[in-house]
Backbone as a chain_set.jsonl record, in Angstrom:
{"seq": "XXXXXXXXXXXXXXXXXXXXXXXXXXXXXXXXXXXXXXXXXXXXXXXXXXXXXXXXXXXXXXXXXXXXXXXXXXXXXXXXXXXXXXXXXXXXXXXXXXXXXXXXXXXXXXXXXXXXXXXXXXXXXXXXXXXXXXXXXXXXXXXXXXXXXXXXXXXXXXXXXXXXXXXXXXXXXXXXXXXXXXXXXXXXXX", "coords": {"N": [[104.114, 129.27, 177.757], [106.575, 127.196, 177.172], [106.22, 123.279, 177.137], [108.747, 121.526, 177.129], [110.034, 117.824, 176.733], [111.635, 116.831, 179.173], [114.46, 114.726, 180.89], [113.335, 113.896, 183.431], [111.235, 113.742, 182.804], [110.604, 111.675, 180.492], [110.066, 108.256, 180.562], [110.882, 105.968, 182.66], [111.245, 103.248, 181.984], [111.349, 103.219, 178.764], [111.423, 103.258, 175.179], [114.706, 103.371, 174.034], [115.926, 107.322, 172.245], [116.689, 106.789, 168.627], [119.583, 107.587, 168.573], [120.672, 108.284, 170.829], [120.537, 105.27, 171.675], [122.137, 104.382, 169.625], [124.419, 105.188, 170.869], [124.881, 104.226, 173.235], [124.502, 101.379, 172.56], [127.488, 101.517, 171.772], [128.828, 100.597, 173.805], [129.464, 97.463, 173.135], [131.468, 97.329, 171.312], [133.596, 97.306, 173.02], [134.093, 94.71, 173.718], [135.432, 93.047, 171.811], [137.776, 93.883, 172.526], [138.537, 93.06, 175.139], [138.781, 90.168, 174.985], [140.766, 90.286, 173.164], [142.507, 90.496, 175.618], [142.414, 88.424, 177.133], [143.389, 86.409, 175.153], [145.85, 87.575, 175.411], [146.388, 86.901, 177.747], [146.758, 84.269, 177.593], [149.275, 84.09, 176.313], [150.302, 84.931, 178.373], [150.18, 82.407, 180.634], [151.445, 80.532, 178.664], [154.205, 81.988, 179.003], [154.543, 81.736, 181.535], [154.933, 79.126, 181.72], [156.576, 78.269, 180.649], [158.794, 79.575, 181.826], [158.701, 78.528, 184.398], [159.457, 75.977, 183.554], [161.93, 76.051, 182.389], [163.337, 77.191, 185.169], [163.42, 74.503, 186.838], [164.375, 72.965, 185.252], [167.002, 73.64, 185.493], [167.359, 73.979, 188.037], [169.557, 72.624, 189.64], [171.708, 74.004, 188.234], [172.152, 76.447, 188.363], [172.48, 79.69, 190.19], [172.099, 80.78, 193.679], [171.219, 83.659, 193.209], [170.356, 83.665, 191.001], [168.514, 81.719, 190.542], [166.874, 83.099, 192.286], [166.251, 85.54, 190.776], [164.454, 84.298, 188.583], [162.475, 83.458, 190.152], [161.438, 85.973, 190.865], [160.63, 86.43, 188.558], [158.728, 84.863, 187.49], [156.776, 85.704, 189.237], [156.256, 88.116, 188.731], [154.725, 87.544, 186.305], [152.814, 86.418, 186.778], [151.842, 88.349, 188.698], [151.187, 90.298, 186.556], [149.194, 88.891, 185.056], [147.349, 88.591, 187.091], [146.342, 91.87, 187.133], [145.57, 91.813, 184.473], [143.496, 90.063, 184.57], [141.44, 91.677, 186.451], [141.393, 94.006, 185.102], [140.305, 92.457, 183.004], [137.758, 91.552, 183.654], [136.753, 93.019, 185.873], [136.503, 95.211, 184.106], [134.743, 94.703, 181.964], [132.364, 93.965, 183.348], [131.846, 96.391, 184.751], [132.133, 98.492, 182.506], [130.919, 97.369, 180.242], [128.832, 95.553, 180.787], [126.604, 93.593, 182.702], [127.752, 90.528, 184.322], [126.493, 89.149, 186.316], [127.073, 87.656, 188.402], [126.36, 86.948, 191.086], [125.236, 85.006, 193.135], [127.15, 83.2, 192.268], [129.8, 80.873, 193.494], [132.734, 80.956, 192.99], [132.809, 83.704, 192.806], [134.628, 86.425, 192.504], [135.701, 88.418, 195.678], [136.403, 91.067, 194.874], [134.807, 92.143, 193.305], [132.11, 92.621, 193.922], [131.618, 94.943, 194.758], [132.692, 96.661, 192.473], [133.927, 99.678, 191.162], [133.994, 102.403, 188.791], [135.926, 103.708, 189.752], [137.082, 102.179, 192.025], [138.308, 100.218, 190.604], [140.027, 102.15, 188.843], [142.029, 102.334, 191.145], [142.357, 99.991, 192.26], [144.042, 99.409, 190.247], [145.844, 101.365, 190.095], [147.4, 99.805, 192.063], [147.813, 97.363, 191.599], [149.999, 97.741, 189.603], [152.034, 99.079, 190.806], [152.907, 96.861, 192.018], [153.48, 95.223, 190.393], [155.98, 96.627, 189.295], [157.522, 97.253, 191.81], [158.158, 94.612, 191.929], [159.879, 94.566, 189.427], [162.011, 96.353, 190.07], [163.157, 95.403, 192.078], [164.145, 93.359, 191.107], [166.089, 94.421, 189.535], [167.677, 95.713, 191.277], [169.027, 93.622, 192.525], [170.314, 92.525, 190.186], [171.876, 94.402, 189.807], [173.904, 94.343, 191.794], [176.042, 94.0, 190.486], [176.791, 96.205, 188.934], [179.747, 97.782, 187.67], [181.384, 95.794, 188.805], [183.012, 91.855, 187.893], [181.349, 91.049, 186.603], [179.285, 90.913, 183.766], [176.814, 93.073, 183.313], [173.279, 93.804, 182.512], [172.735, 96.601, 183.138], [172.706, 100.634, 183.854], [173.848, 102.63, 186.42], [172.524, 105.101, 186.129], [170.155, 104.138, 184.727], [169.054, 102.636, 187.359], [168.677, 104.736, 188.886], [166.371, 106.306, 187.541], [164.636, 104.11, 186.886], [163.898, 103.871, 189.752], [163.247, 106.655, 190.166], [161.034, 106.038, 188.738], [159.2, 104.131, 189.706], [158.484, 105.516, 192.074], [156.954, 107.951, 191.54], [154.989, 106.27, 189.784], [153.867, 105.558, 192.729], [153.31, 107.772, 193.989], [151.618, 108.798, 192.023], [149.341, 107.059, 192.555], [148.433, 107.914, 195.054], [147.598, 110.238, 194.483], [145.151, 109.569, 193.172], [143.97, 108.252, 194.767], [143.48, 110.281, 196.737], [141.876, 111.745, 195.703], [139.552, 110.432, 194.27], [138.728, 110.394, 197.356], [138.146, 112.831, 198.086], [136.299, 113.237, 196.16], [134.412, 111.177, 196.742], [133.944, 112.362, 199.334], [132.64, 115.239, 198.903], [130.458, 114.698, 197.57], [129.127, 113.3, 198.917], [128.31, 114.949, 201.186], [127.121, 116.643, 199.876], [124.707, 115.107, 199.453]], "CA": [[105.03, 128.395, 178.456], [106.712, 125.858, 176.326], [107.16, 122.075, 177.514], [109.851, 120.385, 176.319], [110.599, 117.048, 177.426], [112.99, 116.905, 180.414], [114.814, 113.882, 180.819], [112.656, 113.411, 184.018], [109.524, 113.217, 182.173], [110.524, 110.383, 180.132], [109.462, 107.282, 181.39], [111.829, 105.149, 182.84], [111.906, 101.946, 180.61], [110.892, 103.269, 177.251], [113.085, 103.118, 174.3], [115.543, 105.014, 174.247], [115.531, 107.673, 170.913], [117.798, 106.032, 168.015], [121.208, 108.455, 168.626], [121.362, 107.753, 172.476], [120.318, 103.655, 171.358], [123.621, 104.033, 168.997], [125.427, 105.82, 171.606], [124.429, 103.106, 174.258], [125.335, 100.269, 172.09], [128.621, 101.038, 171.642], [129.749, 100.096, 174.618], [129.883, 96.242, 172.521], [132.265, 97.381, 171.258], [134.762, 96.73, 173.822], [133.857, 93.086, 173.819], [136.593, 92.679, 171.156], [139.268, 94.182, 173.262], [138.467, 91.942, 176.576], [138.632, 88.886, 174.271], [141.847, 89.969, 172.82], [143.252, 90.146, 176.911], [142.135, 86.845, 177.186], [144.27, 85.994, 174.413], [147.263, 88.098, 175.979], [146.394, 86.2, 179.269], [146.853, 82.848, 177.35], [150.372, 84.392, 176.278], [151.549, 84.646, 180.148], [150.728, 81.567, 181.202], [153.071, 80.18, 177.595], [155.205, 82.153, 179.234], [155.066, 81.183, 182.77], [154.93, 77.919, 182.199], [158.069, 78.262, 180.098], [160.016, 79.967, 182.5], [158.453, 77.54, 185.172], [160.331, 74.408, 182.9], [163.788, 76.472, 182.931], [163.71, 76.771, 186.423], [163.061, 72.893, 187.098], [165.59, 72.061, 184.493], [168.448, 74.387, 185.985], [167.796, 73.751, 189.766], [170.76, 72.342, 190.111], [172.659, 74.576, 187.702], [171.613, 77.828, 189.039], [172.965, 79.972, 191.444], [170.64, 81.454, 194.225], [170.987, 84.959, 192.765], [169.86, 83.14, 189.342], [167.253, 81.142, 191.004], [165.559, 83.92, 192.667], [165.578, 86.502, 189.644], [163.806, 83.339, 187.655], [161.061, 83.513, 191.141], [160.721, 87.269, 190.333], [160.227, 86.645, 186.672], [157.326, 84.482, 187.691], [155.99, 86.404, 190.757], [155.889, 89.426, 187.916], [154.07, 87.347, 185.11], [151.536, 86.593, 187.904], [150.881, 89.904, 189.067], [150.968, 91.041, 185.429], [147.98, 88.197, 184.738], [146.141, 89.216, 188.411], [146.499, 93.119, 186.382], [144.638, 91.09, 182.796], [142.136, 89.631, 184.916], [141.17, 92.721, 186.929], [140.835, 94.502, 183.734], [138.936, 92.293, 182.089], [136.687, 90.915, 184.336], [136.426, 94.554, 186.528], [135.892, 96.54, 182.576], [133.789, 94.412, 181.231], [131.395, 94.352, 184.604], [131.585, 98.103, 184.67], [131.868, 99.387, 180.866], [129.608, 96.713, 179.128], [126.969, 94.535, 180.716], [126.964, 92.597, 184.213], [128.473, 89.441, 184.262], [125.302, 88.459, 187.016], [127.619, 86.303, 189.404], [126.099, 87.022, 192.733], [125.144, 84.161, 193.808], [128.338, 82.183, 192.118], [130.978, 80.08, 194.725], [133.929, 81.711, 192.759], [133.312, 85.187, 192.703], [136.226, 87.172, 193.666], [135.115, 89.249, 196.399], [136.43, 92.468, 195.068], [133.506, 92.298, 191.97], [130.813, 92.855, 194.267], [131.685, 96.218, 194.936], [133.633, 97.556, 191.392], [132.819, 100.236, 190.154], [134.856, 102.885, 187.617], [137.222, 104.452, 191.049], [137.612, 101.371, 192.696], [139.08, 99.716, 189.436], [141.522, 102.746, 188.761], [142.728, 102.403, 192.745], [142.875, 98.394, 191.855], [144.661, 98.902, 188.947], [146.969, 101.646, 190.214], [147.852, 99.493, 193.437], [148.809, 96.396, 190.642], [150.624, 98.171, 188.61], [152.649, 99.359, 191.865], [153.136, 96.129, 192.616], [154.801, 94.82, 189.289], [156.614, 97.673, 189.144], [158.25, 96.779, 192.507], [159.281, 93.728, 191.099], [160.931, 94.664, 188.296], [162.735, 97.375, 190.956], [163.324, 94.2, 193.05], [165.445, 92.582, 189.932], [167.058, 95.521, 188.898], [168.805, 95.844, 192.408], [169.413, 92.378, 192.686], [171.044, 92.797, 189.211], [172.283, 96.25, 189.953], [175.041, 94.191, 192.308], [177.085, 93.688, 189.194], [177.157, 97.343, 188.248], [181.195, 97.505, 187.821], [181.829, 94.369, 189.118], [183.545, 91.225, 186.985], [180.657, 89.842, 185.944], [178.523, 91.862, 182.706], [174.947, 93.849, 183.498], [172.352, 94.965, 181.266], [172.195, 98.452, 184.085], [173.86, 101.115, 184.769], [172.949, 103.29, 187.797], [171.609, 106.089, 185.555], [169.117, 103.677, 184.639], [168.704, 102.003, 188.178], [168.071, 106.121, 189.603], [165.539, 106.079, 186.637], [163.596, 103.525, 187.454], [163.32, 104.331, 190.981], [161.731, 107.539, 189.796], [159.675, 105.449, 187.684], [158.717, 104.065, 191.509], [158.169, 106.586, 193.051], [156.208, 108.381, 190.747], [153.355, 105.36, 190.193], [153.034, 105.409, 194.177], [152.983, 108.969, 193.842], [150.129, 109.171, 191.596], [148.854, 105.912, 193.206], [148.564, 108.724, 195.989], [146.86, 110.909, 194.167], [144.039, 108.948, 192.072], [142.796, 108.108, 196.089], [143.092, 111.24, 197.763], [141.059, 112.675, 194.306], [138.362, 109.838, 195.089], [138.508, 110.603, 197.903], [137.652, 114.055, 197.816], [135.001, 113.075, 195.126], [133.523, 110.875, 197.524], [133.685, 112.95, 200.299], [132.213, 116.004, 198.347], [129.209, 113.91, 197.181], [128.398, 112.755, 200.096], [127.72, 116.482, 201.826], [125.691, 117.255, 198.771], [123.262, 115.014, 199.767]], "C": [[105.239, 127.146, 177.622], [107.005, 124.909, 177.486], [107.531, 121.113, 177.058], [109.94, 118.917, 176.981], [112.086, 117.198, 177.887], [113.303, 115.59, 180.492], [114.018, 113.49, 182.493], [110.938, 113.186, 183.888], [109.427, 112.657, 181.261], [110.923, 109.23, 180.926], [110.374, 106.385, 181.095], [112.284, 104.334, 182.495], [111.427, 102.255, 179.598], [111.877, 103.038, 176.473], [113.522, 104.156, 174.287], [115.238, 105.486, 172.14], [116.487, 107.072, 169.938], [119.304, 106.892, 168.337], [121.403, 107.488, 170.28], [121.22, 105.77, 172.155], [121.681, 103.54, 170.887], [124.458, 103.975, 169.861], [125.662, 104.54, 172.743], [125.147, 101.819, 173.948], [126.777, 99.821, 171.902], [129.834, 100.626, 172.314], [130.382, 98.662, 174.203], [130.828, 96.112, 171.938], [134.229, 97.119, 171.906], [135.019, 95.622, 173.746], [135.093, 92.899, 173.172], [138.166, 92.939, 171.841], [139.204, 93.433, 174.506], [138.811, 90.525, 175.573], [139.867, 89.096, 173.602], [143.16, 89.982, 174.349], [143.297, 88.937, 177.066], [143.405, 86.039, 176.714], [145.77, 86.593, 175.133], [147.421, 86.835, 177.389], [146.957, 84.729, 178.789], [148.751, 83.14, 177.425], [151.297, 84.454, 177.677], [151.251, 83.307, 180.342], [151.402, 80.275, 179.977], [154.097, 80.306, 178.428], [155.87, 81.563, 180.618], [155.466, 79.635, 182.465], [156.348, 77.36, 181.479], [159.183, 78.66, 180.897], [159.96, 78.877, 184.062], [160.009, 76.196, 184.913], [161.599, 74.849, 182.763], [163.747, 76.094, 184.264], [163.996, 75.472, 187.086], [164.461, 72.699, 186.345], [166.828, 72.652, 184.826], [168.271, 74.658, 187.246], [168.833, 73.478, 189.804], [172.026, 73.269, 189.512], [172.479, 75.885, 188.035], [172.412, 78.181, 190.416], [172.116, 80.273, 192.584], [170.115, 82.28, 194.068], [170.145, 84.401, 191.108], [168.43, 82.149, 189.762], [166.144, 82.225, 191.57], [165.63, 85.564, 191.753], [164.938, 85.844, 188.523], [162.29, 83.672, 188.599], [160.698, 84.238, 190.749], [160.122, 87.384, 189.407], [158.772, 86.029, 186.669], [156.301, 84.684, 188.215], [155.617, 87.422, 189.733], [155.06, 88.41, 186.879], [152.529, 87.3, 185.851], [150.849, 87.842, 187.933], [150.377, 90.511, 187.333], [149.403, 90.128, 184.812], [146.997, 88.382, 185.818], [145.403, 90.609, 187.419], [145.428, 92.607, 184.947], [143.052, 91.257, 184.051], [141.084, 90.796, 185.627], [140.706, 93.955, 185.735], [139.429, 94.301, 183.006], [137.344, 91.705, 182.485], [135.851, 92.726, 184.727], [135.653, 95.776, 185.401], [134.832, 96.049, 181.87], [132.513, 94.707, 182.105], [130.925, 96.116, 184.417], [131.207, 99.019, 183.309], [130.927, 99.005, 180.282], [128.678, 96.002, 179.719], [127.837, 94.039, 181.911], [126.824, 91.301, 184.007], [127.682, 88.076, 185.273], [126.197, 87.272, 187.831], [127.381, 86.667, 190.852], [126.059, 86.137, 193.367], [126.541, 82.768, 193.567], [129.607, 81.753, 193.117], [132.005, 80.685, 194.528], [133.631, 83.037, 192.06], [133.968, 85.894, 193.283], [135.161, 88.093, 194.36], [135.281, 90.899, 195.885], [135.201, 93.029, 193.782], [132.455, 92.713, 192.749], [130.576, 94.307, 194.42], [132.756, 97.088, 193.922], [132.789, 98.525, 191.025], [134.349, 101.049, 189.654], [136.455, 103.039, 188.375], [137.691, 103.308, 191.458], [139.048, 100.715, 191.869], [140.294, 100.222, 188.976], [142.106, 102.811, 190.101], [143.421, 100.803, 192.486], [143.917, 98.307, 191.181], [146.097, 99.876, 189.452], [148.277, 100.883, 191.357], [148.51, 98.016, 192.69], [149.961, 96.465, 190.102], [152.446, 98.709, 189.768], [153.491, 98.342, 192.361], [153.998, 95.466, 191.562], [155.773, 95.912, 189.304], [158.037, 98.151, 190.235], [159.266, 95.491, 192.515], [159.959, 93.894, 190.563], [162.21, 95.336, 188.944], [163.647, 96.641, 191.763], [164.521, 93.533, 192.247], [166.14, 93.339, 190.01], [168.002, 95.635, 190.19], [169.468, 94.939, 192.742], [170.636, 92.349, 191.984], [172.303, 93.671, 189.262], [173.839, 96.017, 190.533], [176.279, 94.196, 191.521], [178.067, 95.03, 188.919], [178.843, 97.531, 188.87], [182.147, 96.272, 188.518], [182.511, 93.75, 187.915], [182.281, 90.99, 186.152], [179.629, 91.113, 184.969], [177.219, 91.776, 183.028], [174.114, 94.604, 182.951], [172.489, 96.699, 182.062], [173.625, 99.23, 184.319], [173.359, 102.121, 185.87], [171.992, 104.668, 187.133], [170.419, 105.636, 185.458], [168.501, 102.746, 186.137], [168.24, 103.537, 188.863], [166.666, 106.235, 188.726], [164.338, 105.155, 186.459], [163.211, 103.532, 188.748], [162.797, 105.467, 191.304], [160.832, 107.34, 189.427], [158.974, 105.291, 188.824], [157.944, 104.555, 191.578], [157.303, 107.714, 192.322], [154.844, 107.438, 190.487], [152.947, 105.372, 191.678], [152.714, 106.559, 194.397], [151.232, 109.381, 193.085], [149.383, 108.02, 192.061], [147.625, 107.072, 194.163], [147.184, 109.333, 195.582], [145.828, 110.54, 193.375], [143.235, 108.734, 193.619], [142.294, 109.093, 196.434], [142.199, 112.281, 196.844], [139.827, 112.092, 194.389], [137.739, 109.96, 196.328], [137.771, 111.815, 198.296], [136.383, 114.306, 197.096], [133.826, 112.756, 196.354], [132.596, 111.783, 198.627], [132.902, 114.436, 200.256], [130.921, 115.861, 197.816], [128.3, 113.785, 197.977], [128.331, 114.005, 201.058], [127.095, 117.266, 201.05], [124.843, 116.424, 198.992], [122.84, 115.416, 201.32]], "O": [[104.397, 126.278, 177.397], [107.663, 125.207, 178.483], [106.975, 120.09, 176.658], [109.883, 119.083, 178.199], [113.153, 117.501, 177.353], [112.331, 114.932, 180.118], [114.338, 112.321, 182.709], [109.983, 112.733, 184.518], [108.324, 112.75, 180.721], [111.843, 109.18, 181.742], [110.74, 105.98, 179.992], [113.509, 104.206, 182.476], [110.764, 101.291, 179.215], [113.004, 102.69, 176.826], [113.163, 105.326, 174.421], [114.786, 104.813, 171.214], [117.452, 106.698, 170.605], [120.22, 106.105, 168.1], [122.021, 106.479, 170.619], [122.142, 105.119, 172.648], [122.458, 102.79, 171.478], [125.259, 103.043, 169.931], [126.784, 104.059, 172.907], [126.016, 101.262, 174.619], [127.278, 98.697, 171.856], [131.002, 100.405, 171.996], [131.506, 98.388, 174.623], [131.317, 94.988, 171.822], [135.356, 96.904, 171.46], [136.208, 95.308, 173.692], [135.998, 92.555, 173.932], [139.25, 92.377, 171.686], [140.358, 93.202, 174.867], [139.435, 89.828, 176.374], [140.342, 88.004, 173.291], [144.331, 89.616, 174.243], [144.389, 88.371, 177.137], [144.172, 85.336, 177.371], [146.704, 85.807, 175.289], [148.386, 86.168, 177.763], [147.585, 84.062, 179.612], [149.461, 82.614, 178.281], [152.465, 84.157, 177.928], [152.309, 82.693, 180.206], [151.797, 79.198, 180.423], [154.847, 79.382, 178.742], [157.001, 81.138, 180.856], [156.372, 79.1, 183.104], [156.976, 76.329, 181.722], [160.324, 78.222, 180.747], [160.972, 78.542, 184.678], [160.951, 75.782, 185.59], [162.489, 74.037, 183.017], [164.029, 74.955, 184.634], [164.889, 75.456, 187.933], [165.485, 72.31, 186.907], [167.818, 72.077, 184.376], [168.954, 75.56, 187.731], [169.436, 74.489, 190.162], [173.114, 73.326, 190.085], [173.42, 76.371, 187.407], [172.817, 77.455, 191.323], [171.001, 79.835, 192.299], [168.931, 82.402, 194.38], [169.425, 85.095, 190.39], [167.44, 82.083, 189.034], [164.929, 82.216, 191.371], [165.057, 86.567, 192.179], [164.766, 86.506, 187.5], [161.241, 84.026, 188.062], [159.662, 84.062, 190.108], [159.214, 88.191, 189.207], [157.827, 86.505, 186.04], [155.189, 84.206, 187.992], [154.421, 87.695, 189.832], [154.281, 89.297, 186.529], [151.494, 87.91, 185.583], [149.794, 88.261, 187.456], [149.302, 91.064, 187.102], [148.584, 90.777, 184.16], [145.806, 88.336, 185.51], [144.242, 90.538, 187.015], [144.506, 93.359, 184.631], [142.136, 92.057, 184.241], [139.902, 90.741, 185.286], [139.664, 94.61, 185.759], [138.419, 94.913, 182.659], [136.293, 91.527, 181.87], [134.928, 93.341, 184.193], [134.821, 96.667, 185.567], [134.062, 96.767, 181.232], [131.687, 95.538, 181.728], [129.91, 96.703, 184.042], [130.351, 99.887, 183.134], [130.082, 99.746, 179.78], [127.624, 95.816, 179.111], [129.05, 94.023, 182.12], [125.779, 90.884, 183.507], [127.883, 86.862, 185.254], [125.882, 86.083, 187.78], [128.291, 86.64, 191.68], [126.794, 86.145, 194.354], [126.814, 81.818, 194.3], [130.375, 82.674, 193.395], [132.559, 81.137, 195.53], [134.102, 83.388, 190.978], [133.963, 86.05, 194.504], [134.091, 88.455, 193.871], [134.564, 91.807, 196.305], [134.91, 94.2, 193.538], [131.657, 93.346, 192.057], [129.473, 94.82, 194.233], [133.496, 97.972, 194.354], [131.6, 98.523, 190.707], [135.475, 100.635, 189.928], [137.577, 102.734, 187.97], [138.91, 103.228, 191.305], [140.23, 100.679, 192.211], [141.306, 99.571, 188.716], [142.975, 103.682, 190.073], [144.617, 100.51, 192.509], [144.727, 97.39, 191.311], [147.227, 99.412, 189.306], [149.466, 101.171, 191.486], [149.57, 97.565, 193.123], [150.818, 95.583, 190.053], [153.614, 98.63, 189.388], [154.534, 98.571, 192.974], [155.163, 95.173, 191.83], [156.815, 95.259, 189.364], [159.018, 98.85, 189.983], [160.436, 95.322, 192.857], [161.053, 93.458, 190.92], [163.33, 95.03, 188.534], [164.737, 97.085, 192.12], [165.623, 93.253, 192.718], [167.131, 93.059, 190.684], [169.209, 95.637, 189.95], [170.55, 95.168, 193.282], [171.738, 92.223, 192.518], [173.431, 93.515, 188.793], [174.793, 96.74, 190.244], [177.4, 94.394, 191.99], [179.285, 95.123, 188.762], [179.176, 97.465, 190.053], [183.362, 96.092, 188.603], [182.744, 94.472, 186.946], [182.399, 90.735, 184.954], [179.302, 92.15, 185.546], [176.544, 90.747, 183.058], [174.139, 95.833, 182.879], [172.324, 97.753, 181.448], [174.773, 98.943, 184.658], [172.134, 102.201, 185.965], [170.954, 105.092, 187.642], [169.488, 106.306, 185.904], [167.435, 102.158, 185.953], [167.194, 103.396, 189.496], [165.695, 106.252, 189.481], [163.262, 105.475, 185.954], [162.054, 103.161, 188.944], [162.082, 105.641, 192.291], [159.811, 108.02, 189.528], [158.135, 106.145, 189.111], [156.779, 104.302, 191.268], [157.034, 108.55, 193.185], [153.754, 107.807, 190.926], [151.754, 105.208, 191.933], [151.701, 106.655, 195.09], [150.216, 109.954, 193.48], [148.238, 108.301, 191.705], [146.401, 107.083, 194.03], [146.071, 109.109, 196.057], [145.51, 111.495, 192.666], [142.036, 109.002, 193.699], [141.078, 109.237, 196.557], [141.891, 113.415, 197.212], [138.872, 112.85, 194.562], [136.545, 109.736, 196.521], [136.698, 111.662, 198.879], [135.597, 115.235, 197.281], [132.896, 113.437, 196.788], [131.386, 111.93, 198.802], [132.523, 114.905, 201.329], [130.255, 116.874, 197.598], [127.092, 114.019, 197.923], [128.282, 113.477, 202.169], [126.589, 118.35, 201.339], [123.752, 116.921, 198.712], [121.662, 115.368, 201.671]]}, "num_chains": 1, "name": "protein.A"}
């Protein structure tokens, strides 16, 4: 009777052997890509705060249809920096090392409970949500189509993005009811 070591008869904090140590480590690797979001994140609020100082400076010259596809533009840089932060906060927590803010005043509430599923449900339910925006312009916009006045769209591309839609809430759909199923499959195996 040979015995091999089983991964339950090595002892719980030892070192690990050097391959799985490599393998382990390279989650540090990510570090560089959260730290270049960061940097993207700096890039929205450039941008917001640029499209912020139009708005201000063309209140009065603005129409209301031109004033509130400037709101959208900002309501979307938002969500698109909520979408950064959720990333990088939520990936780093989960992929590389814990971030230890339990007891901290400003921890978002949804950190306490991330884990890999939650994060792709988070992320598809963001992404849903810019994605409505932009859907939100485009119809706004869309009023033009053959009108006097000139529009980047034409309805091919306004049917086209409302497949785009309907397709992220679609698989939105399906990334839950797949967790779900996980979950619920897990949890009658024990």
């Amino acid at each position: 009777m040979s015995h091999s070591a089983e991964p339950a008869d090595l002892p719980a904090n030892g070192p690990l052997r050097p391959l799985p140590m490599v393998i382990f480590a390279s989650r540090w690797l990510q570090v560089p890509l959260y730290l270049g979001l960061i940097v993207a994140q700096c890039v929205y609020v450039f941008l917001f705060l640029k499209e912020l100082w139009h708005l201000v400076n063309h209140a009065f010259d603005f129409s209301e249809q031109q004033i509130m596809l400037v709101v959208l533009g900002l309501i979307d840089v938002v969500m698109i920096s909520n979408l950064l932060i959720m990333v990088i906060v939520g990936g780093y927590e989960t992929f590389v090392s814990r971030l230890r803010l339990q007891n901290h005043p400003d921890q978002p509430e949804w950190l306490s409970h991330v884990n890999a599923s939650i994060l792709k449900i988070k992320l598809a339910m963001a992404i849903i949500g810019i994605s409505s925006i932009h859907l939100l312009r485009t119809f706004i916009e869309a009023g033009n189509i053959g009108g006097p006045t000139a529009t980047n769209y034409t309805t091919t591309g306004v049917l086209l993005q409302t497949l785009i839609h309907t397709i992220f809430i679609v698989s939105a759909l399906g990334i839950a009811w797949v967790d779900r199923m996980t979950l619920g499959g897990s949890s009658k195996g024990h």
